[in-house]
C-alpha positions as CSV (number, residue, x, y, z in Angstrom):
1,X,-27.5,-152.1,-177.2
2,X,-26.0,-154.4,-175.0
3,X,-24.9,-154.1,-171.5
4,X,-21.5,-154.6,-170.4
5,X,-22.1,-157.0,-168.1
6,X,-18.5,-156.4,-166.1
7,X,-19.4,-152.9,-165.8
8,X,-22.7,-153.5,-164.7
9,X,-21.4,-155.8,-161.7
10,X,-19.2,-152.7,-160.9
11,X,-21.7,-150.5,-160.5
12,X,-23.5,-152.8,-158.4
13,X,-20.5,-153.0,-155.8
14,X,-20.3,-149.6,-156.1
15,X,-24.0,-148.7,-155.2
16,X,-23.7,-151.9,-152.5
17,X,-20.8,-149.9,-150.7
18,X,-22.4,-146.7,-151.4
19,X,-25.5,-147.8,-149.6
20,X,-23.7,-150.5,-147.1
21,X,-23.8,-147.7,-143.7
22,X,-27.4,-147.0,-144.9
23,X,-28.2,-150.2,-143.9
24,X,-25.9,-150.7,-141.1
25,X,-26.5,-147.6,-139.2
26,X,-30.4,-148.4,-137.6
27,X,-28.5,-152.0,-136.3
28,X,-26.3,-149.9,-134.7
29,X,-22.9,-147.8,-135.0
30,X,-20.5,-150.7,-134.3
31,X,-21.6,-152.6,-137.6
32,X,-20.5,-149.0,-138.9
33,X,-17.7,-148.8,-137.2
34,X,-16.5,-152.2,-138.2
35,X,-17.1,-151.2,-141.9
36,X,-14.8,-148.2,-141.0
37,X,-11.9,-150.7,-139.4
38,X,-12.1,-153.0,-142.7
39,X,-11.3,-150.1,-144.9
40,X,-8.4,-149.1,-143.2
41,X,-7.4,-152.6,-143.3
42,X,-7.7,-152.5,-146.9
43,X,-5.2,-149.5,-147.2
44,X,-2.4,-151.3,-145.1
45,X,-3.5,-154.8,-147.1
46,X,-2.9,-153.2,-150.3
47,X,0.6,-151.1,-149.0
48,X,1.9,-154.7,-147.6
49,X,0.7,-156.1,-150.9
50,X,2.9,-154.0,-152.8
51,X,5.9,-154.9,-150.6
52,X,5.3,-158.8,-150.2
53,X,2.6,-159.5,-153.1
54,X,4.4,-157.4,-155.8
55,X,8.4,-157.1,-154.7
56,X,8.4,-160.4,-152.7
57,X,9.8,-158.7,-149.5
58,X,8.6,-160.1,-146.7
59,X,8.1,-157.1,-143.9
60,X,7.3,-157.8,-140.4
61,X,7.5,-154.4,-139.1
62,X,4.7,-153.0,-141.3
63,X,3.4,-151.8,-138.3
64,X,6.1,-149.0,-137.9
65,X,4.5,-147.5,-140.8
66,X,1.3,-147.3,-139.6
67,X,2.2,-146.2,-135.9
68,X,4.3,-143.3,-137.6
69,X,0.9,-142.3,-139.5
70,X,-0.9,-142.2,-136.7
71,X,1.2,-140.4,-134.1
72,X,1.9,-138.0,-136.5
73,X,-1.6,-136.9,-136.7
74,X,-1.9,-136.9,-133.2
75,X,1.1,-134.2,-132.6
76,X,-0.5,-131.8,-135.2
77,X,-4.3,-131.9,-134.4
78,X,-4.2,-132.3,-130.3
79,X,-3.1,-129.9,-127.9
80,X,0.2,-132.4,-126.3
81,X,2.2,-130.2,-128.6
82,X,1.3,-126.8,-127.5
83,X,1.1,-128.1,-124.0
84,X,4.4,-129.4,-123.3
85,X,6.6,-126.7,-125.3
86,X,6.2,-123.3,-124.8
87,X,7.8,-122.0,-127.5
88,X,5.3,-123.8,-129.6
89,X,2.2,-122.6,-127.7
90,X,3.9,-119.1,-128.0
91,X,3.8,-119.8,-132.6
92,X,0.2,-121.2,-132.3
93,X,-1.3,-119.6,-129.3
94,X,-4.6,-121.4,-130.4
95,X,-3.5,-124.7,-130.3
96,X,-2.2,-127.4,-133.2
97,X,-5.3,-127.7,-135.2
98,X,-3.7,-129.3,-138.3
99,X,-6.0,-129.6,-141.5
100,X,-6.6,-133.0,-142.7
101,X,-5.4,-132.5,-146.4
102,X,-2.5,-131.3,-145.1
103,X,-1.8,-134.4,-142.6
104,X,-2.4,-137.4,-144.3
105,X,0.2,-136.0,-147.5
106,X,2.9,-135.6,-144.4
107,X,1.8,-138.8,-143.2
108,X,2.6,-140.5,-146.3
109,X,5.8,-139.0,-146.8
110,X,7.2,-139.0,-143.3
111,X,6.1,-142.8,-143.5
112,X,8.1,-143.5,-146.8
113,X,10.9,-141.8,-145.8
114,X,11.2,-144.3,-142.9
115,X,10.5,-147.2,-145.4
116,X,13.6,-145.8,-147.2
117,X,15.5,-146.2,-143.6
118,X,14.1,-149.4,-143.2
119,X,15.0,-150.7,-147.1
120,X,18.5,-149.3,-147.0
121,X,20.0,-151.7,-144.3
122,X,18.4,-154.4,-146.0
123,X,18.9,-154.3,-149.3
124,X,21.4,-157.2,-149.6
125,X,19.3,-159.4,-147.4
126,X,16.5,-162.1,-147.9
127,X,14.0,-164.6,-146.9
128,X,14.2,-165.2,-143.0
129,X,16.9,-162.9,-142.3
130,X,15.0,-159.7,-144.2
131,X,12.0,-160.8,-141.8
132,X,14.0,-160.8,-138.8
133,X,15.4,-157.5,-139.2
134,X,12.2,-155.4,-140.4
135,X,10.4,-157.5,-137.2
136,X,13.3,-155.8,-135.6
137,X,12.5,-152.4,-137.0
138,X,8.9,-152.3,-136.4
139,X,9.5,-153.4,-132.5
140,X,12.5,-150.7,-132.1
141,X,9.7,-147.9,-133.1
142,X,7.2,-149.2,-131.0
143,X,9.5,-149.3,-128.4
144,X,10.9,-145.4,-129.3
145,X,7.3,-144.3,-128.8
146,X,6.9,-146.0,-125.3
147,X,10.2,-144.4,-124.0
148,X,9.8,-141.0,-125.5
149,X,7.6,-139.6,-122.3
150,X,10.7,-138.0,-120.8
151,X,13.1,-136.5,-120.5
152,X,11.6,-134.7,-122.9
153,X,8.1,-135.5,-123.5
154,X,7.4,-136.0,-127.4
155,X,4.7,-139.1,-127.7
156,X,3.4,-139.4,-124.0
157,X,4.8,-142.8,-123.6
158,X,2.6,-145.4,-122.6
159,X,-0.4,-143.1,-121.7
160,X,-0.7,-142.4,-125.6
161,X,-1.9,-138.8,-127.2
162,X,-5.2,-137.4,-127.0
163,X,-7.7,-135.9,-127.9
164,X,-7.2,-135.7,-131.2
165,X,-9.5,-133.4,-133.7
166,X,-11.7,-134.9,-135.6
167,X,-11.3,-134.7,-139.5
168,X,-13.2,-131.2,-141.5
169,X,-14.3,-132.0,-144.8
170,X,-14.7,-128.7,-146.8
171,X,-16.5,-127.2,-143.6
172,X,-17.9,-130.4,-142.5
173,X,-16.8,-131.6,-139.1
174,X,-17.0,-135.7,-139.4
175,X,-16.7,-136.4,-135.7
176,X,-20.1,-134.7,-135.0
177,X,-23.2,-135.6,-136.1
178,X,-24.8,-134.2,-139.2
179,X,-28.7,-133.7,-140.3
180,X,-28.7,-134.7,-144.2
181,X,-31.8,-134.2,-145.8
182,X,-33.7,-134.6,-142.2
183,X,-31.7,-137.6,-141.5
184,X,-28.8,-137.7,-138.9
185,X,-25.9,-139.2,-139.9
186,X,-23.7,-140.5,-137.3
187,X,-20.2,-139.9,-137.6
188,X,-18.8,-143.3,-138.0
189,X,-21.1,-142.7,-141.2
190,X,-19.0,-139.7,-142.2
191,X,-15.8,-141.4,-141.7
192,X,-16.6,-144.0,-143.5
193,X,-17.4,-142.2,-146.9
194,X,-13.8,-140.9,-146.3
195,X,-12.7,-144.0,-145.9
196,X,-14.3,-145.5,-148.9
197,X,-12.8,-142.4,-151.1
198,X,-9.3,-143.0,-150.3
199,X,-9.6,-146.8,-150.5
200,X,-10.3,-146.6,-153.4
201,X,-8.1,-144.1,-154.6
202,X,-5.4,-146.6,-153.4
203,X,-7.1,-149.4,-155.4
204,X,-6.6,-146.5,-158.2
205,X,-3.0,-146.2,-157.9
206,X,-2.3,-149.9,-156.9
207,X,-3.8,-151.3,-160.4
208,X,-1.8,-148.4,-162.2
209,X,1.1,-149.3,-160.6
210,X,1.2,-153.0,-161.2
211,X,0.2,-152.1,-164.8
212,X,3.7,-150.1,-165.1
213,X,7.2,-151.1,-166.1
214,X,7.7,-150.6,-162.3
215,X,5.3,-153.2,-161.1
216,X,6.4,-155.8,-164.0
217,X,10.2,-155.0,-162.7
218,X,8.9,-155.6,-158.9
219,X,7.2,-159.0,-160.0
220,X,10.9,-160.3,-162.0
221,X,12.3,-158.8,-158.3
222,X,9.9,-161.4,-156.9
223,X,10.0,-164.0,-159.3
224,X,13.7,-163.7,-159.6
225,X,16.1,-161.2,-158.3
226,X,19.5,-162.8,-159.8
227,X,17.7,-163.2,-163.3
228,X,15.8,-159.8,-162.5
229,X,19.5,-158.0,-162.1
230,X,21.0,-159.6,-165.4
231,X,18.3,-158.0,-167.2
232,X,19.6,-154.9,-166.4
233,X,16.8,-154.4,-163.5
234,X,18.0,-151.8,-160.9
235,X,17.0,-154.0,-157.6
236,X,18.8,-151.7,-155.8
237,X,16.4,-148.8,-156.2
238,X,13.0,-150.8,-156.9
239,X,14.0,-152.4,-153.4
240,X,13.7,-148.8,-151.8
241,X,10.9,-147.7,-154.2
242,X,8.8,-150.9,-152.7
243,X,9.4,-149.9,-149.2
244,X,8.9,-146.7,-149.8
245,X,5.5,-147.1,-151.5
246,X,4.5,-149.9,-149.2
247,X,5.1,-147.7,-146.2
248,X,2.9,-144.5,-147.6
249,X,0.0,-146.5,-147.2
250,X,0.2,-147.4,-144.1
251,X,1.3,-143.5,-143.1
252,X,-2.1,-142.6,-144.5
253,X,-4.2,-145.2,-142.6
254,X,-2.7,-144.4,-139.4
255,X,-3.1,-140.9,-140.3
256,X,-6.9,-141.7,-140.5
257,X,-6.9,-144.2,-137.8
258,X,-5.4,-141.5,-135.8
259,X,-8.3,-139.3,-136.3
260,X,-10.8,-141.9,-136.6
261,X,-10.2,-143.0,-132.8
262,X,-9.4,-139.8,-131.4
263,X,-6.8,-141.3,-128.8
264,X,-3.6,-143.4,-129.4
265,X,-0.9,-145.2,-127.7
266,X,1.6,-147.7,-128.5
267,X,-0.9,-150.8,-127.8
268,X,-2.3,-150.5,-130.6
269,X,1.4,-150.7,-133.0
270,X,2.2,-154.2,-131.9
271,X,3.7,-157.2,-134.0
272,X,0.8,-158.6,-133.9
273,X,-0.9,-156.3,-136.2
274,X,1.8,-156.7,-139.0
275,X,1.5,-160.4,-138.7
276,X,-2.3,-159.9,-139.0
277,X,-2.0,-157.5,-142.5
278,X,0.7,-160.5,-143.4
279,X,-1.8,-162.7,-142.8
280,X,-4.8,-160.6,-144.7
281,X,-2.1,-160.5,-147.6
282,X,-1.6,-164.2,-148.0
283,X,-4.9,-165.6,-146.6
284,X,-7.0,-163.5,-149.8
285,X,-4.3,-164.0,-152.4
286,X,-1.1,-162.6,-153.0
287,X,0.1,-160.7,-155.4
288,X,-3.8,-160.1,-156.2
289,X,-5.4,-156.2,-155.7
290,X,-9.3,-158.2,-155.2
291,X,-8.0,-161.1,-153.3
292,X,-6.2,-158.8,-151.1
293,X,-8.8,-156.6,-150.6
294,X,-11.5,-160.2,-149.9
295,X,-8.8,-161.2,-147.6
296,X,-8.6,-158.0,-145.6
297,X,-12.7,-157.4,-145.4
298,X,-13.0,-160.9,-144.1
299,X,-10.0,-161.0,-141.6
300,X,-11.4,-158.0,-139.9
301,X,-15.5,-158.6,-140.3
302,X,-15.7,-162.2,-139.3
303,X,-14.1,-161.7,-135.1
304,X,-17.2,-159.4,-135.0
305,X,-19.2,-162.1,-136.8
306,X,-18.5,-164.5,-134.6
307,X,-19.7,-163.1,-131.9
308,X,-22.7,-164.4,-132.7
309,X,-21.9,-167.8,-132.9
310,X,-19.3,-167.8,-129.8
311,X,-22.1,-166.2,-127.1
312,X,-24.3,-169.3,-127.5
313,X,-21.8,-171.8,-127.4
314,X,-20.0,-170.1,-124.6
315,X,-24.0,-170.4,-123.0
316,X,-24.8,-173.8,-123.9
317,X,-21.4,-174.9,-122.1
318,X,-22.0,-172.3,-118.7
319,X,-19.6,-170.1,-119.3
320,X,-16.4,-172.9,-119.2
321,X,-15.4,-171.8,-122.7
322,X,-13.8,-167.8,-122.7
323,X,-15.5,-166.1,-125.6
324,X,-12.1,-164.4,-127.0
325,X,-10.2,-167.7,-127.0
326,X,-12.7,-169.4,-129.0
327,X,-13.9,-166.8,-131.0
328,X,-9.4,-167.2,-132.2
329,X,-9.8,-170.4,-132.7
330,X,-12.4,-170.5,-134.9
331,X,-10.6,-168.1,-137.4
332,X,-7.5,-169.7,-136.6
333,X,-9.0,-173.3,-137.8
334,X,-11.1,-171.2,-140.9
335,X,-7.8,-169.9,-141.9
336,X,-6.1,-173.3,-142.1
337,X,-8.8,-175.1,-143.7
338,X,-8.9,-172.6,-146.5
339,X,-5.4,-172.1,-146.9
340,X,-5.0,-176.0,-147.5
341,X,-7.8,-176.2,-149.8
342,X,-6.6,-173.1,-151.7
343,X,-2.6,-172.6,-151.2
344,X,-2.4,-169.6,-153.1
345,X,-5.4,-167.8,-151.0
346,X,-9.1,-167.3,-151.6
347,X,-8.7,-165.4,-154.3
348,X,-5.2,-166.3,-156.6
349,X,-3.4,-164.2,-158.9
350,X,-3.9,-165.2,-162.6
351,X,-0.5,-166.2,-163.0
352,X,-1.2,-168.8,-160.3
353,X,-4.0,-170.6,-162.2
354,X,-6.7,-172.8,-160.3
355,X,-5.6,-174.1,-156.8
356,X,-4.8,-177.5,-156.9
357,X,-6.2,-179.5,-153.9
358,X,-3.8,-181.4,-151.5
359,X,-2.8,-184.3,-152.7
């Protein structure tokens, strides 16, 4: 009998990611670690996907989502809670010591019901102007969490949460280091087989629904939203169902990310990381579950990459050159070559067909 030869590629990405922090972990935990940070990229790449890629609604304040996540994680599994209320301390005399199964569902939900908030203002806007106003949205949370310190003291302000309990896995505590099979495997190990569950558990439910009547109505929304609403097309409602959607992935990465780092603060929820997942988004292919995914893996793997090409140049020129500066310049010239060889990103939708070059 003859091998499928498409299934047999798939289980050779799966045994490669399987196996990937096998081989990453004797060259050290930040390879690891990196790994981690790319799969959590690929959960807020595939939320913005379904929001710009699928629904063709562009969202600048992404990040709102994703700080929401995270800080929720932090009020439920670190002791600022218990600590700064008394009548809390007094229900939970032990502390906040929230289970992880319970977290990331309220994560997800808490984070699409502020997509709903953010959708419903929006709803008869487009183009620039819905940009504008979800940038809007996305600073006015960051800027909540900053000034909610006092007078009553809810996120910590700028000094951030912490520490935050590290994630049990049916008894297994993945922020301390575990002997398997007479092997110790490092927590950033741990994480990242959690990681790699739910990511692709997202990919899961991504591919079912652009499959669905819902996805095909999201990409006439795109394509089309006067034609889409003389079919009948509730854009309305799909508008909301977008955000909403959208925004639960990002609630469960920050969840994660939350847990992952053990600390937060408001640094870390700034525009700049929504245009960066915009970026991932269009830079891999929108519209397209693997080019997303390509786009987010590079986009977060190749600053650490080029580390290795930035310390020698920054040597062979004595130190004139500041490693961060070029080391953003060289993805910033990468990502322009690419995107005008291949408009439609590295990896197109099918409905795009072959990338013509520039004429």
């Amino acid at each position: 009998m003859t091998a499928n030869p498409r299934a047999a590629a798939w289980a050779l990405v799966g045994a490669a990611l399987l196996l990937l922090p096998v081989v990453l972990q004797p060259l050290g935990t930040h390879w690891v670690r990196t790994a981690d940070t790319c799969l959590l990229y690929v959960m807020l790449a595939l939320g913005m996907n379904v929001v710009v890629g699928h629904a063709g609604l562009l969202d600048l304040g992404y990040v709102a989502f994703y700080a929401v996540g995270a800080y929720l994680c932090a009020l439920l599994a670190s002791p600022h809670l218990t600590e700064q209320f008394a009548w809390i301390a007094a229900m939970f005399p032990n502390g906040l010591h929230g289970a992880w199964w319970l977290i990331v569902p309220a994560a997800a939900m808490l984070a699409a019901t502020f997509g709903v908030l953010l959708g419903l203002p929006t709803l008869k806007l487009r183009g620039d102007y819905l940009a504008i106003v979800t940038l809007g949205f996305g600073e006015i949370v960051r800027i909540l969490i900053n000034n909610l310190g006092r007078p009553v003291n809810l996120t910590n302000g700028a000094q951030g949460v912490g520490p935050i309990d590290s994630l049990r896995v049916v008894g297994l505590d993945l922020g301390r280091p575990q002997s398997i099979g007479g092997m110790t495997v490092e927590p950033v190990t741990l994480y990242y087989y959690l990681f790699l569950t739910l990511t692709v558990l997202a990919v899961v439910v991504c591919r079912r629904v652009q499959a669905s009547r819902i996805g095909r109505a999201w990409m006439a929304l795109r394509d089309d939203e006067v034609a889409a609403a003389a079919m009948g097309i509730d854009t309305r409602n799909l508008k909301l169902l977008a955000f909403a959607v959208g925004a639960s992935f990002g609630g469960v990465a920050g969840a994660l990310f939350g847990a992952f780092q053990g600390f937060i603060s408001p640094e870390a929820f700034t525009l700049q990381e929504s245009v960066a997942i915009v970026a991932m988004v269009v830079f891999g292919g929108m519209g397209h579950i693997r080019g997303v995914i390509l786009g987010a893996v590079l986009m977060t793997a190749l600053p650490e990459t080029l580390r290795y090409v930035v310390n020698p140049l920054q040597a062979m020129t004595e130190g004139r050159l500041d490693a961060g500066i070029l080391r953003q310049l060289l993805i910033a010239l990468a990502m322009i070559v690419t995107m005008l060889l291949r408009p439609h990103g590295l990896w197109p939708a099918p409905e795009h067909g072959r990338s013509l070059p520039p004429t």
